[in-house]
PDB file of N, CA, C and O in Angstrom:
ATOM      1  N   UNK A   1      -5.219  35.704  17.226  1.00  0.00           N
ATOM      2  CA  UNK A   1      -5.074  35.044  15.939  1.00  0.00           C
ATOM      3  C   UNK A   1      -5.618  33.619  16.065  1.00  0.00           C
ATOM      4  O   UNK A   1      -5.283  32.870  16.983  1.00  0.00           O
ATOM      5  N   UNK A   2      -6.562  33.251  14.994  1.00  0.00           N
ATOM      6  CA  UNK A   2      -6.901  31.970  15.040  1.00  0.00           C
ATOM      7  C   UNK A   2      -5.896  30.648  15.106  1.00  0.00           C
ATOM      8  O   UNK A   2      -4.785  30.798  14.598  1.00  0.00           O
ATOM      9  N   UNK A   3      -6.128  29.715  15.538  1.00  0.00           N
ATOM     10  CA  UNK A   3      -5.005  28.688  15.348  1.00  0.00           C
ATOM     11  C   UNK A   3      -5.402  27.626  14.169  1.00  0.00           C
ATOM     12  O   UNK A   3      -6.491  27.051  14.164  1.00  0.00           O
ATOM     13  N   UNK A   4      -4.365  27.426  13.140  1.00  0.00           N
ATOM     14  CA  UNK A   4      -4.680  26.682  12.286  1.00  0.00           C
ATOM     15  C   UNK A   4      -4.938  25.094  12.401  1.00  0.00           C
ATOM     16  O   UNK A   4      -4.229  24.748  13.345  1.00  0.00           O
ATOM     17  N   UNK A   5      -5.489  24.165  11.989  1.00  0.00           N
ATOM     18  CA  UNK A   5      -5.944  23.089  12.218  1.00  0.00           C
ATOM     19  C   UNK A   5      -4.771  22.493  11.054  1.00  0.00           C
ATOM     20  O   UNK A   5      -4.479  22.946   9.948  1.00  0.00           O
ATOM     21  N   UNK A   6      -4.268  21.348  11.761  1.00  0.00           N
ATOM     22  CA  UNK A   6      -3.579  20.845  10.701  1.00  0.00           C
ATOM     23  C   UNK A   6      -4.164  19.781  10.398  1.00  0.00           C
ATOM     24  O   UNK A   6      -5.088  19.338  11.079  1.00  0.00           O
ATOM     25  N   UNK A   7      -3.676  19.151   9.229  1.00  0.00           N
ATOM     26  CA  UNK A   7      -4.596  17.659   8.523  1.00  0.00           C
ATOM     27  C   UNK A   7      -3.263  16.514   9.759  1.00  0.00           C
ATOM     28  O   UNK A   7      -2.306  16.695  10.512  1.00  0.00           O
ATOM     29  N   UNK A   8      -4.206  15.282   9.157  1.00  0.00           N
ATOM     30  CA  UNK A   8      -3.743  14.195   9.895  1.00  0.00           C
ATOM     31  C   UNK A   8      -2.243  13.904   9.178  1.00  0.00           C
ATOM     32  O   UNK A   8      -2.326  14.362   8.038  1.00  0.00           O
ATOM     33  N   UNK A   9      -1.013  13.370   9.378  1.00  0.00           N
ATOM     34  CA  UNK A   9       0.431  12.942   8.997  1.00  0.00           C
ATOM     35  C   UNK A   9       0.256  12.292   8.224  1.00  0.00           C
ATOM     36  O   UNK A   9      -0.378  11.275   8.504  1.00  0.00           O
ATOM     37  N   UNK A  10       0.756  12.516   6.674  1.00  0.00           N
ATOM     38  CA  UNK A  10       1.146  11.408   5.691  1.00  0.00           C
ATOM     39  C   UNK A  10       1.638  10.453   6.380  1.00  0.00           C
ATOM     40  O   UNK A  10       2.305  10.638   7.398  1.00  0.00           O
ATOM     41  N   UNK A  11       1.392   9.457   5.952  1.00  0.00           N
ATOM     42  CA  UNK A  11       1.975   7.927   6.874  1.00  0.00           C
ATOM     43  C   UNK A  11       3.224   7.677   6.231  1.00  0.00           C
ATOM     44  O   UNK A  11       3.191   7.876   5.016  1.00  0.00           O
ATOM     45  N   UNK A  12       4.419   7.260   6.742  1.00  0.00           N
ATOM     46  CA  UNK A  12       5.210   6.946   6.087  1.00  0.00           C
ATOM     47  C   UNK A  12       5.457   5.633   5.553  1.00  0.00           C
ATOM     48  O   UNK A  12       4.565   4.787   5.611  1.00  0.00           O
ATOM     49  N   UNK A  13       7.022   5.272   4.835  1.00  0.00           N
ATOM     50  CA  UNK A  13       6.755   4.064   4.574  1.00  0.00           C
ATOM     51  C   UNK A  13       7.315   3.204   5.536  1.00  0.00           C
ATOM     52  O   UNK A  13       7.609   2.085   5.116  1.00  0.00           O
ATOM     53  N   UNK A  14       7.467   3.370   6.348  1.00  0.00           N
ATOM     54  CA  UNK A  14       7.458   2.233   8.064  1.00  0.00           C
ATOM     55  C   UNK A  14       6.484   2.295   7.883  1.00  0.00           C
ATOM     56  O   UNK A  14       6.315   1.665   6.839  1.00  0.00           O
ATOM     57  N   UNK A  15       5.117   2.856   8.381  1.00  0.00           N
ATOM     58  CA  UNK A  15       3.809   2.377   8.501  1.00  0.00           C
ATOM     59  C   UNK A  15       3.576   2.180   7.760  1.00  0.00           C
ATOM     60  O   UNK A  15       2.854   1.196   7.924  1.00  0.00           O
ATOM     61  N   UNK A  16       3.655   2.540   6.079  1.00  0.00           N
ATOM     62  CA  UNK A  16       2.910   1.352   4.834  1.00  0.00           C
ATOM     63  C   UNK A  16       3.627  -0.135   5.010  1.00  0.00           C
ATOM     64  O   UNK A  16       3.010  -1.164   4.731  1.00  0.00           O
ATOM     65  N   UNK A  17       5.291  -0.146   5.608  1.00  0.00           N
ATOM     66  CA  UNK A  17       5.848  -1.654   5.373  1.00  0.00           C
ATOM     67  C   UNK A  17       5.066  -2.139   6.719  1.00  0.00           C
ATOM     68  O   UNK A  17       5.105  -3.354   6.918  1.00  0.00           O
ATOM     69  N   UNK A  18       4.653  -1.673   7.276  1.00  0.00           N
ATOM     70  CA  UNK A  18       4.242  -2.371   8.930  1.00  0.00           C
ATOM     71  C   UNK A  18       2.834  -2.996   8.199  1.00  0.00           C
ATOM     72  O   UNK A  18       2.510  -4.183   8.169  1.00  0.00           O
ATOM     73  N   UNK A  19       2.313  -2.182   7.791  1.00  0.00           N
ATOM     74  CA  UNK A  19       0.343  -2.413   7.042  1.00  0.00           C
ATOM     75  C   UNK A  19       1.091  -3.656   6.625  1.00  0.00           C
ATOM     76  O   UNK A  19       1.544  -4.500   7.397  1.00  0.00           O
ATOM     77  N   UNK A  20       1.168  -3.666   5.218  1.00  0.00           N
ATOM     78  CA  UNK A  20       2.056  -4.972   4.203  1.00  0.00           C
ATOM     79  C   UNK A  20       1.782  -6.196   5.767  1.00  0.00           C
ATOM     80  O   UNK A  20       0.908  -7.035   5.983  1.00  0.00           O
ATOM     81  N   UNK A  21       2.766  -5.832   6.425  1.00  0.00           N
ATOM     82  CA  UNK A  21       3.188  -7.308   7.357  1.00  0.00           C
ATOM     83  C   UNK A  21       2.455  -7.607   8.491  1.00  0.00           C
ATOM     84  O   UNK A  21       2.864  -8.293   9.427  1.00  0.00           O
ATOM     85  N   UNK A  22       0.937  -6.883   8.362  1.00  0.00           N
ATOM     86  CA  UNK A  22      -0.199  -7.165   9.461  1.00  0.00           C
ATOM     87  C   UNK A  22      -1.152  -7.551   8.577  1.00  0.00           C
ATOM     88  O   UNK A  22      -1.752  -8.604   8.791  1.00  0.00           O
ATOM     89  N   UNK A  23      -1.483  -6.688   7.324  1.00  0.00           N
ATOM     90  CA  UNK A  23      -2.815  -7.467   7.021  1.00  0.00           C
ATOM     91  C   UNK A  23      -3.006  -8.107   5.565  1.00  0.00           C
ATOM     92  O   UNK A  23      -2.211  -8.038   4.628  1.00  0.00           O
ATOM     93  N   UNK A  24      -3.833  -8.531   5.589  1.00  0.00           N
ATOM     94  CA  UNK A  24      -4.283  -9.425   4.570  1.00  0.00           C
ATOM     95  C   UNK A  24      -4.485  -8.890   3.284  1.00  0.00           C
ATOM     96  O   UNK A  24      -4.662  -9.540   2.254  1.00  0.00           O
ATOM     97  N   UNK A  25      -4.454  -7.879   3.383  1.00  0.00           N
ATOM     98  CA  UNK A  25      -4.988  -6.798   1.777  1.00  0.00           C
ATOM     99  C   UNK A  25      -4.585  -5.393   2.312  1.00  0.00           C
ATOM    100  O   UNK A  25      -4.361  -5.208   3.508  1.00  0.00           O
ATOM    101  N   UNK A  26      -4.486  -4.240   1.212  1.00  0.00           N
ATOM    102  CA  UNK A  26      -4.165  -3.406   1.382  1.00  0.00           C
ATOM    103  C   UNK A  26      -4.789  -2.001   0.555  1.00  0.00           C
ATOM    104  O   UNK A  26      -4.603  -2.322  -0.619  1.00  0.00           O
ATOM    105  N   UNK A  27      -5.202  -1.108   0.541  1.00  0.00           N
ATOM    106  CA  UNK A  27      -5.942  -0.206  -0.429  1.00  0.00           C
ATOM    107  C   UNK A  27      -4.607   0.568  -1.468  1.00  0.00           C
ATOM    108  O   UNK A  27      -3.407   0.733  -1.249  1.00  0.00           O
ATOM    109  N   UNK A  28      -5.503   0.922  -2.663  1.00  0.00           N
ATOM    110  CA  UNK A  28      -4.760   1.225  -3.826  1.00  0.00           C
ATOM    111  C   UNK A  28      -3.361   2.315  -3.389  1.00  0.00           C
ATOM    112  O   UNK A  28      -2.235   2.354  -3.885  1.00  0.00           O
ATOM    113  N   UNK A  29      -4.075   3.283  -2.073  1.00  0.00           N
ATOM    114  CA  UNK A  29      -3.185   4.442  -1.798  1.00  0.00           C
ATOM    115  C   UNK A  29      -1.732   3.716  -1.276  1.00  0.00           C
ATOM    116  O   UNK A  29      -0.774   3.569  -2.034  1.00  0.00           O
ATOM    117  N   UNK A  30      -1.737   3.376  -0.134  1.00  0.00           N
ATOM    118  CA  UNK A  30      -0.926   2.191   0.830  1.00  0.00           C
ATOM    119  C   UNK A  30      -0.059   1.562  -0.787  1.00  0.00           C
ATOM    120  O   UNK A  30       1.131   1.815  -0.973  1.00  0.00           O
ATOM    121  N   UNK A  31      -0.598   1.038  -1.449  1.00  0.00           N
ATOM    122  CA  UNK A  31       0.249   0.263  -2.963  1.00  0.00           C
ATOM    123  C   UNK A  31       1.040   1.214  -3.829  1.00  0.00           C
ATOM    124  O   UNK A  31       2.228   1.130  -4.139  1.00  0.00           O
ATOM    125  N   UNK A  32       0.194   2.092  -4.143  1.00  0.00           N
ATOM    126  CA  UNK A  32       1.011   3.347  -4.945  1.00  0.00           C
ATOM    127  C   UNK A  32       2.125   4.069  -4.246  1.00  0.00           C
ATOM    128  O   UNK A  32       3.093   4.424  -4.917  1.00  0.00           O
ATOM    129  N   UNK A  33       2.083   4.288  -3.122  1.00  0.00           N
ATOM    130  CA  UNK A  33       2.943   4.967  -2.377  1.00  0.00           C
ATOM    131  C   UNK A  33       4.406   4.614  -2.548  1.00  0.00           C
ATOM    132  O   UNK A  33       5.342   5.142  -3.149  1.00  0.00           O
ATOM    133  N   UNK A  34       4.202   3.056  -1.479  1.00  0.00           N
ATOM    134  CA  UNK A  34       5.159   1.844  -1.610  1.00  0.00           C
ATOM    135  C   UNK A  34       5.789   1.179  -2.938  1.00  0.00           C
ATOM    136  O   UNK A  34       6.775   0.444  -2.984  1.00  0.00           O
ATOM    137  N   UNK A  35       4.837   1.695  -4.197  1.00  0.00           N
ATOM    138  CA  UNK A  35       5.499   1.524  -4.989  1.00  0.00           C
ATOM    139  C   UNK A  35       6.350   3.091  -6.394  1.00  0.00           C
ATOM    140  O   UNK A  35       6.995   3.176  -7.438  1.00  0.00           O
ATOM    141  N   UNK A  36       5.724   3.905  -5.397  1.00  0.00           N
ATOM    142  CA  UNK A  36       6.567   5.353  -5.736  1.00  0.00           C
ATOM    143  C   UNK A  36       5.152   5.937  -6.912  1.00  0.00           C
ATOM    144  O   UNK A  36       5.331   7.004  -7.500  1.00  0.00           O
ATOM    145  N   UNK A  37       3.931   5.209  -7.130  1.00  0.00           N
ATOM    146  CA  UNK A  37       3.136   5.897  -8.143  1.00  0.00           C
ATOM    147  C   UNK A  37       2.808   7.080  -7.224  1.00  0.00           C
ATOM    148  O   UNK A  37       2.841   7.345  -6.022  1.00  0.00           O
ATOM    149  N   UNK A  38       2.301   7.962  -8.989  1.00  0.00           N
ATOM    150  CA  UNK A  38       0.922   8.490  -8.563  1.00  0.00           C
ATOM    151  C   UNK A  38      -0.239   7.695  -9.016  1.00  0.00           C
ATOM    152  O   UNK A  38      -0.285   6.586  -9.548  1.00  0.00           O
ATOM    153  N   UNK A  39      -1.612   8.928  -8.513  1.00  0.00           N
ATOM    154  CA  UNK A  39      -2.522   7.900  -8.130  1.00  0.00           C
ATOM    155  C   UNK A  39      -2.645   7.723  -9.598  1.00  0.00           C
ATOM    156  O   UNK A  39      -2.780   6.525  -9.849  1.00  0.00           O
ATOM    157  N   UNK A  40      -2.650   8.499 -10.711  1.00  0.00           N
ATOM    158  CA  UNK A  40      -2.813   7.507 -12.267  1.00  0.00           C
ATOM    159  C   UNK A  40      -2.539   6.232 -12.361  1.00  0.00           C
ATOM    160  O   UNK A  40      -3.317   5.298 -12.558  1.00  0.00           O
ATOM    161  N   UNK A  41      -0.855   6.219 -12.144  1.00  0.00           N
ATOM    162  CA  UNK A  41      -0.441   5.393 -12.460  1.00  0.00           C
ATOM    163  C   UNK A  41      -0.846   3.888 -11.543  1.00  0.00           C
ATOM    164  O   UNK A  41      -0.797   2.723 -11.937  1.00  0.00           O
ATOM    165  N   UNK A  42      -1.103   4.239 -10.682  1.00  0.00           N
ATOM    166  CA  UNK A  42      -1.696   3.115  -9.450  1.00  0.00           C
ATOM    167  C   UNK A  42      -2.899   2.103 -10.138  1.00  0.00           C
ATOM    168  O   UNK A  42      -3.110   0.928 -10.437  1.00  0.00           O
ATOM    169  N   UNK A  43      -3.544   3.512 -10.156  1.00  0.00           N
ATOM    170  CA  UNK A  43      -5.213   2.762 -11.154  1.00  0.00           C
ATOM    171  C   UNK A  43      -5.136   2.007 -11.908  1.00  0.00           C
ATOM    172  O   UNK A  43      -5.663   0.895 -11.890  1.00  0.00           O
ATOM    173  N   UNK A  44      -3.882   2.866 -13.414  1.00  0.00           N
ATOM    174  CA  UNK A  44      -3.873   1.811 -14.297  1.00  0.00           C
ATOM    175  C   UNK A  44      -2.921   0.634 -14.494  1.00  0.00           C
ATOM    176  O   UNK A  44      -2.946   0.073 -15.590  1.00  0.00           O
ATOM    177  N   UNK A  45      -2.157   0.238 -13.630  1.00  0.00           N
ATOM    178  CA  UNK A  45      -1.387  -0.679 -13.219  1.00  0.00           C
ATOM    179  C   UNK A  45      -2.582  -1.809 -11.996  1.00  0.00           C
ATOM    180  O   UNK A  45      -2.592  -3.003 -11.696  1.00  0.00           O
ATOM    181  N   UNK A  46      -3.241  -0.869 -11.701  1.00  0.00           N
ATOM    182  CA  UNK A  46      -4.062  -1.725 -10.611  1.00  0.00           C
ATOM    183  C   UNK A  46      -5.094  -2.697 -11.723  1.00  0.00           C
ATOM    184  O   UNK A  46      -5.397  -3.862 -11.469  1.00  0.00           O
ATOM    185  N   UNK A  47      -5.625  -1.823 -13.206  1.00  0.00           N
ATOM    186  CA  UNK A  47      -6.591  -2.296 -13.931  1.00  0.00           C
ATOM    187  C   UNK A  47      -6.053  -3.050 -15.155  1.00  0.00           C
ATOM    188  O   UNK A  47      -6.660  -3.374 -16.176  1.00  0.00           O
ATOM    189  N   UNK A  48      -4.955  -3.224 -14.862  1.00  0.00           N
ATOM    190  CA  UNK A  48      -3.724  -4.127 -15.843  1.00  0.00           C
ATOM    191  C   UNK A  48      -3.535  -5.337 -15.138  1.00  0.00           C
ATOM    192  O   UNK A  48      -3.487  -6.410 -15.740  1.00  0.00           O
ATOM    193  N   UNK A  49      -3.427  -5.255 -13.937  1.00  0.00           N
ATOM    194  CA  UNK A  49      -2.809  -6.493 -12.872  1.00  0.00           C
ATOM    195  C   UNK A  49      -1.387  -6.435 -13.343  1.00  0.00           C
ATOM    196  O   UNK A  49      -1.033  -7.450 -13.943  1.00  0.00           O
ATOM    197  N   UNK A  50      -0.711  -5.725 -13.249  1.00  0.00           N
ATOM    198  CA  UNK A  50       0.750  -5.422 -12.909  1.00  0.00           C
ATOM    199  C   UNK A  50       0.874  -4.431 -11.902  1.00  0.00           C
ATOM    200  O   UNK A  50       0.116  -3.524 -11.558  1.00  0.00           O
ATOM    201  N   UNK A  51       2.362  -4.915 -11.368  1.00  0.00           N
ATOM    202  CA  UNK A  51       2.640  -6.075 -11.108  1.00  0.00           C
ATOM    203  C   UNK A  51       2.200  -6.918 -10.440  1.00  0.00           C
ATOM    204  O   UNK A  51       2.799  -7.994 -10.433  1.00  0.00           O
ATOM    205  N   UNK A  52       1.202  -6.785  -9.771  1.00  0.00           N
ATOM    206  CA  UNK A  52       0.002  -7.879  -8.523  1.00  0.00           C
ATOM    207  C   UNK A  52      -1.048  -7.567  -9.351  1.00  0.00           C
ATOM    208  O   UNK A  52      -1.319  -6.558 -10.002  1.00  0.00           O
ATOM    209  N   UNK A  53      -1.809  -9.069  -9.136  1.00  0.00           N
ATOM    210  CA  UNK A  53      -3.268  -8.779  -9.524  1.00  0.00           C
ATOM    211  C   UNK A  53      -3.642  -8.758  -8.197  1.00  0.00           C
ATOM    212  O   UNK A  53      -3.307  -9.470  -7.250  1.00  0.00           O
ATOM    213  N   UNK A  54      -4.698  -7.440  -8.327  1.00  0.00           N
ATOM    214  CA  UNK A  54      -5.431  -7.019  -7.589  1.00  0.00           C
ATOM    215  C   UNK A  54      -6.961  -7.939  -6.876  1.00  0.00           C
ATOM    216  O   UNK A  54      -6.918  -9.146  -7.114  1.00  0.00           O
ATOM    217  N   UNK A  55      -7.616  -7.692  -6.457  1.00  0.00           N
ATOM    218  CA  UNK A  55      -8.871  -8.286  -5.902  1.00  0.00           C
ATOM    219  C   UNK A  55      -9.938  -7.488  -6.152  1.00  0.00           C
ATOM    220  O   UNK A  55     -10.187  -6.490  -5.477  1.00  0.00           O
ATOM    221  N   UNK A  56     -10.443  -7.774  -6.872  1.00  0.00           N
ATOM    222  CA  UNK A  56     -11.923  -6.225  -7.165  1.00  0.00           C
ATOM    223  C   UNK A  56     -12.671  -6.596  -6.621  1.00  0.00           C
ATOM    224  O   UNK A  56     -12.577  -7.819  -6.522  1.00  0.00           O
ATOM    225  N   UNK A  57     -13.607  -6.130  -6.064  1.00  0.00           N
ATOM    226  CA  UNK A  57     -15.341  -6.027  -5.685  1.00  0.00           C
ATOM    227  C   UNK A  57     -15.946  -4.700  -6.405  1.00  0.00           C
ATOM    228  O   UNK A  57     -15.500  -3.570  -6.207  1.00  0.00           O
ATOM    229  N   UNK A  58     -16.687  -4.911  -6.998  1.00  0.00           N
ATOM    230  CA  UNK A  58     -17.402  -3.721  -8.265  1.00  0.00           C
ATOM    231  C   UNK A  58     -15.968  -3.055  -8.254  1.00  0.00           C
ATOM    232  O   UNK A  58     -14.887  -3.628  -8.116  1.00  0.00           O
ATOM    233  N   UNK A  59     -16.192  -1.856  -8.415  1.00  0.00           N
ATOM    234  CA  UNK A  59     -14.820  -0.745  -8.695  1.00  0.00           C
ATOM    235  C   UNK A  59     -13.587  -0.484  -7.926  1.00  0.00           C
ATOM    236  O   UNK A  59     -12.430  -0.186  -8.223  1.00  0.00           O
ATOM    237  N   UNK A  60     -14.258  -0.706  -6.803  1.00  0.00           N
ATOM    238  CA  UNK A  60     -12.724  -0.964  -5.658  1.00  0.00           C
ATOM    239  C   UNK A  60     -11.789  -1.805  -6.234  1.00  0.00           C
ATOM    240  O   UNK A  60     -12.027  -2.597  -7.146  1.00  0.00           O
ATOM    241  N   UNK A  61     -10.509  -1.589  -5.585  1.00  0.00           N
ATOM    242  CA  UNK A  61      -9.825  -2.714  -5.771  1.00  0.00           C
ATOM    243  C   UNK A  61      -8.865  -2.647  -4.557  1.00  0.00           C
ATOM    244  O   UNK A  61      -8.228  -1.631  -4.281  1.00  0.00           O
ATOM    245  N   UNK A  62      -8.799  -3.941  -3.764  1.00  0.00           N
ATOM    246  CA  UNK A  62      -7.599  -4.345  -3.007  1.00  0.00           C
ATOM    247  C   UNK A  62      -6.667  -5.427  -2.815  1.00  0.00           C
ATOM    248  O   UNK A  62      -7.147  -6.476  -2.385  1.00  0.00           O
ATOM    249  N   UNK A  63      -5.218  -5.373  -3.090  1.00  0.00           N
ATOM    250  CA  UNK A  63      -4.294  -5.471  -2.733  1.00  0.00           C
ATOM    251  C   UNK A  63      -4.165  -6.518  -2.178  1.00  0.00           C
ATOM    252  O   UNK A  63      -4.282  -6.456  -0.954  1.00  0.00           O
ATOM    253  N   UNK A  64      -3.893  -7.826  -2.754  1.00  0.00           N
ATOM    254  CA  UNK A  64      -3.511  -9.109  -1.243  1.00  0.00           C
ATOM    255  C   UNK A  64      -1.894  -9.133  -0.897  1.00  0.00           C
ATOM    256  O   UNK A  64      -1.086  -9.391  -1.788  1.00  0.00           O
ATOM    257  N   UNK A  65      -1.558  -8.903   0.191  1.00  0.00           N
ATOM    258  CA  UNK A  65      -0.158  -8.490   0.520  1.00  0.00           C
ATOM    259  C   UNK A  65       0.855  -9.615   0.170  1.00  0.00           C
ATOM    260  O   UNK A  65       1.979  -9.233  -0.154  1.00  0.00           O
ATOM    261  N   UNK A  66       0.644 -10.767   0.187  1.00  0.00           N
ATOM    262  CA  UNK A  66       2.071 -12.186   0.181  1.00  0.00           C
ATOM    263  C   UNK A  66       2.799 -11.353  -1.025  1.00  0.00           C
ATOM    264  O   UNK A  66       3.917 -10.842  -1.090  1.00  0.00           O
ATOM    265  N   UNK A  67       1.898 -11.411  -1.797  1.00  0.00           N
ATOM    266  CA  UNK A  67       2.742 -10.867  -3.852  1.00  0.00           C
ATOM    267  C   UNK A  67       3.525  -9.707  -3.311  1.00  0.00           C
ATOM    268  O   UNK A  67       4.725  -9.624  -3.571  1.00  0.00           O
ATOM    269  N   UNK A  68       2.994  -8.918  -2.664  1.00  0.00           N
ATOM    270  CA  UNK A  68       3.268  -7.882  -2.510  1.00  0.00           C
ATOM    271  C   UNK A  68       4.843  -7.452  -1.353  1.00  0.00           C
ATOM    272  O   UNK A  68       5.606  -6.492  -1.246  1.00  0.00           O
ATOM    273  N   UNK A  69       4.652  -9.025  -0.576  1.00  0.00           N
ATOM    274  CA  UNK A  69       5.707  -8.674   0.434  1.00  0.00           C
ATOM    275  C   UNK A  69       6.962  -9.421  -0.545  1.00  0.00           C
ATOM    276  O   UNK A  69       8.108  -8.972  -0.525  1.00  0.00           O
ATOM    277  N   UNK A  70       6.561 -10.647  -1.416  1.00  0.00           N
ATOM    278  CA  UNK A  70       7.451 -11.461  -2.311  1.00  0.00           C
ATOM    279  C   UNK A  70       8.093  -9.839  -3.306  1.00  0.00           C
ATOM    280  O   UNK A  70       9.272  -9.568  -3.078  1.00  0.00           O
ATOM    281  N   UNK A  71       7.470  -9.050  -4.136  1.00  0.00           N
ATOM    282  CA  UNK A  71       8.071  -8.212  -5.169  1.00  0.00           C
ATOM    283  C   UNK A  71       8.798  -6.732  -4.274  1.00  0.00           C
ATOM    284  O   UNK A  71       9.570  -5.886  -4.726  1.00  0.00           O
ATOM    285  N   UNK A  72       8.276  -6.830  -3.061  1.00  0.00           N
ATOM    286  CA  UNK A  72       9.811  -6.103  -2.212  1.00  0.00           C
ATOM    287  C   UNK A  72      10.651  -6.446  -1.144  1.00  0.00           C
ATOM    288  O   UNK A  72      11.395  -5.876  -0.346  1.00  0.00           O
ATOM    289  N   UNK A  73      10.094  -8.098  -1.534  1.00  0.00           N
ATOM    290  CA  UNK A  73      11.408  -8.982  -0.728  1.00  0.00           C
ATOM    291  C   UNK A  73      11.824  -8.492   0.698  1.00  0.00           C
ATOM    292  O   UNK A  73      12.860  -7.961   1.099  1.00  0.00           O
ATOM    293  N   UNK A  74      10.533  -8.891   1.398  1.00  0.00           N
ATOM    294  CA  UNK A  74       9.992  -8.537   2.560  1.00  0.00           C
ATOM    295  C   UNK A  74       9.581  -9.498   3.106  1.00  0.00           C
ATOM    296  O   UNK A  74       9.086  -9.537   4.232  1.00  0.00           O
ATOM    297  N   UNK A  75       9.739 -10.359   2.380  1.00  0.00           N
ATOM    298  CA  UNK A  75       9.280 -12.329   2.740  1.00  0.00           C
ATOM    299  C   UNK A  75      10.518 -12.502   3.756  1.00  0.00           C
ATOM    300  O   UNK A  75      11.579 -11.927   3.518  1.00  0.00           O
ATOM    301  N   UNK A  76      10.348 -13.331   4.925  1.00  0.00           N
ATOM    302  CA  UNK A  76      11.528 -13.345   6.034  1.00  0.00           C
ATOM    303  C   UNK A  76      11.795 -12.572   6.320  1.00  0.00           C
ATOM    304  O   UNK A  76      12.629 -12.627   7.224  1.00  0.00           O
ATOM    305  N   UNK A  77      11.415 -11.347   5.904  1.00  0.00           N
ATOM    306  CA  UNK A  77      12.140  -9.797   7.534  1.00  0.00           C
ATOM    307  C   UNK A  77      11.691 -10.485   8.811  1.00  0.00           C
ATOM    308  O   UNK A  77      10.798 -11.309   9.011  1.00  0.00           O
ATOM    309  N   UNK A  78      12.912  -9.681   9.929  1.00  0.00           N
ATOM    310  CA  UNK A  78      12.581  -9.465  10.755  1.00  0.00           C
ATOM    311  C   UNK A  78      11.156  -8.710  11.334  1.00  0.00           C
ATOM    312  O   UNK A  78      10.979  -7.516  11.090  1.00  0.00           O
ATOM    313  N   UNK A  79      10.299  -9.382  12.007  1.00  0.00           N
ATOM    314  CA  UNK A  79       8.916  -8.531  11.964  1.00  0.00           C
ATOM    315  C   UNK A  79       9.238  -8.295  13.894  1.00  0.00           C
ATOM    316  O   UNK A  79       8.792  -7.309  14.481  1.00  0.00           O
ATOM    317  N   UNK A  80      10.018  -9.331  14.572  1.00  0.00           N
ATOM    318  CA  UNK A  80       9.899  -9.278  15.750  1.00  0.00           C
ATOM    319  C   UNK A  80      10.940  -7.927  16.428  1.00  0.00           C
ATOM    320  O   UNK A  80      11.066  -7.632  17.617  1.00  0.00           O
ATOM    321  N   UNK A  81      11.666  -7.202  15.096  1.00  0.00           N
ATOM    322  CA  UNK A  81      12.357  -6.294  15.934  1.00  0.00           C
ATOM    323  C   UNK A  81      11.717  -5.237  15.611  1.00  0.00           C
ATOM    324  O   UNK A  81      12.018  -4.219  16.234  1.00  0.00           O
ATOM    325  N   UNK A  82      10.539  -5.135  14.442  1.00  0.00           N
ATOM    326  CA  UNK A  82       9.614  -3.729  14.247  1.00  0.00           C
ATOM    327  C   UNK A  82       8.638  -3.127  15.311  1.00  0.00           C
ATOM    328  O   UNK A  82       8.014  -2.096  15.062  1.00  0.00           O
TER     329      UNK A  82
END
């Protein structure tokens, strides 16, 4: 019997809050997640600028994390016991 190939692990949200508190920006998926969308709702909240305005370059759009660590009050965690 063949062996099935599995896809790579949904990331959870430890690794989306870990992303948030390493980098500088973040992609729409990583935002929607953390904030419970789907991807609709991501887009058009992303093309509203609620609740973060976003950063576009042509159609992309990413995520600058400070707003983002301030609206889930993630500002002052502990980062040294993650």
């Amino acid at each position: 019997m063949p062996e099935q190939v599995t896809s790579a692990a949904k990331p959870s949200i430890a690794d989306d809050i870990a992303k948030v508190m390493r980098e500088a920006v973040i992609d729409p998926e990583t935002y929607g997640r953390l904030l419970q969308l789907g991807r609709g709702a991501t887009y058009r909240a992303l093309a509203k600028g609620v609740p973060i305005e976003p950063i576009r370059a042509g159609k992309a759009f990413r995520i600058p994390t400070p707003p983002l660590r301030r609206l889930l009050q993630l500002d002052g965690a502990d980062t040294a016991a993650a």
